[in-house]
C-alpha angles and dihedrals in degrees: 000000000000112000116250107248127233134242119188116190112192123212103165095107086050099262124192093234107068115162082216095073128081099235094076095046094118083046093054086049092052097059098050090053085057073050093226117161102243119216123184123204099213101156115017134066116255103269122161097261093068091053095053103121099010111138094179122028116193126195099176105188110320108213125205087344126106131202118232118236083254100054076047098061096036085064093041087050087043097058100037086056095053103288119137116218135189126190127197118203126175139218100302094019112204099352095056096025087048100225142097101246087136087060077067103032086040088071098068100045091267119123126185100226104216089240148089135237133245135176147161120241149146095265107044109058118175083359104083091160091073108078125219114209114191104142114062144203113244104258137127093246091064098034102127079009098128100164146352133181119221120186124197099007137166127218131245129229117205136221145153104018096337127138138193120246099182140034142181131228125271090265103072138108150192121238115188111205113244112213099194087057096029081221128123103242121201100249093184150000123289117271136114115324116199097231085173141036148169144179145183115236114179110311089338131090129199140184122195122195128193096219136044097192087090089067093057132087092250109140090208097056112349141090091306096049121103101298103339096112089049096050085048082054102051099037089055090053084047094052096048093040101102115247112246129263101241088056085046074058101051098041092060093056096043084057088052091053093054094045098057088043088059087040090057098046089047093052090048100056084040084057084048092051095043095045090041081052087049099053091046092057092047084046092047095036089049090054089049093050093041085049089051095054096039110038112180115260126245113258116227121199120216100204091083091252083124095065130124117249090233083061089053 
């Protein structure tokens, strides 16, 4: 008998999405029909420890709470060892929410943009802030997906091996809040915004997502909306799927890659340290031997300033 897997959400840096609140209820159900063990971190920081026999980490949308560099390091070691992660941001993402969630999501090449998205399209009428998906990346996660509705989300902005999962129309747009004026300003022209991403990092997979209304039991944009239940779901069963073994393979040496690069530039600033010391030695050695051949002469003064006092 296959073994149940294990989802741990953690709350501890008060996060939006809290299994305790009313709102995810139909999320709640959802992953008991995928028949996970659900686990919640209320009152420690994320260690290791607390990550042995996790198979799904969530961090949906942290709020006036920051992650140490070593709560940092222990996801990033999770996932590259086989753990699945998936990180929930919201319109504004750190700057508004007041916390570090893209020092995590950074990491993998995924980075929380400080906007929202807008776009025009034939649902949502006066509300341009609800996004309407109908045309898909090829993934598994959004195979039989035909469409999904998002409200209030941030972009992505992708790095690394990162790629996008959704994406809005054309006709979209990023608004950057002003605080001066209290008012969202148009930061750039309309095209396709990357409201989604993953990514596969050694054994590890993550999917970051730029909203967390879709979790909730909204009926205009949550779990009970067009498709969105259907993409969650798929999207959970991708994250805790192991990655295989061939892309294990290619990440390492990757990594590798990576590492002599590094190696090399390093050596190559160290070259530029130890030549620019050299050339200061032969500079300084060559002012000590000059100063040796040529020591400057007495001056006498001829105003008598230079006599003994016997001769005064």
């Amino acid at each position: 008998m296959m073994q149940k897997r294990t989802l741990l959400i953690d709350i501890y840096h008060n996060e939006m999405l809290n299994i305790e609140d009313k709102e995810f209820i139909n999320f709640i159900d959802l992953l008991s029909r995928i028949d996970l063990n659900v686990r919640k971190n209320e009152d420690k920081q994320i260690k290791p420890e607390i990550l042995k026999e996790i198979d799904l980490l969530i961090i949906g949308n942290p709020i006036d709470d920051f992650f140490t560099s070593s709560e940092v390091k222990s996801v990033v070691d999770f996932v590259r060892s086989g753990g699945g992660l998936l990180l929930l941001s919201e319109y504004g993402s750190d700057y508004l929410q007041k916390t570090n969630l893209n020092d995590i999501s950074g990491k993998f090449g995924l980075n929380f943009e400080k906007n929202l998205v807008k776009e025009f399209n034939k649902v949502n009428q006066n509300h341009i802030s609800t996004l309407h998906i109908i045309d898909f990346l090829k993934h598994p996660i959004t195979k039989h997906i035909r469409e999904i509705k998002i409200g209030g989300a941030c972009s992505l902005s992708l790095s690394k091996d990162a790629k996008p999962l959704l994406q809005t129309n054309q006709n979209a747009w990023p608004e950057v809040f002003n605080s001066s004026t209290e008012q969202w300003i148009k930061e750039d022209e309309e095209k396709a915004q990357t409201i989604a991403a993953f990514t596969e990092f050694g054994k590890g997979k993550v999917v970051a997502i730029g909203d967390i209304d879709i979790f909730t039991s909204d009926s205009n944009f949550g779990l009970n909306s067009l498709d969105n239940q259907k993409f969650i779901q798929s999207l959970i069963n991708w994250l805790i799927e192991p990655v295989k073994e061939s892309k294990i393979n290619s990440f390492i040496l990757n990594q590798l890659g990576d590492l002599q690069f590094e190696i090399r530039e390093s050596n190559k600033i160290l070259n530029n340290i130890i030549e620019t010391m050299t050339i200061l030695e032969k500079r300084i050695s060559y002012l000590e031997e000059n100063s040796r051949m040529h020591p400057h002469p007495i001056n006498h003064n001829h105003d008598g300033e230079g006599e003994t006092l016997q001769e005064k």
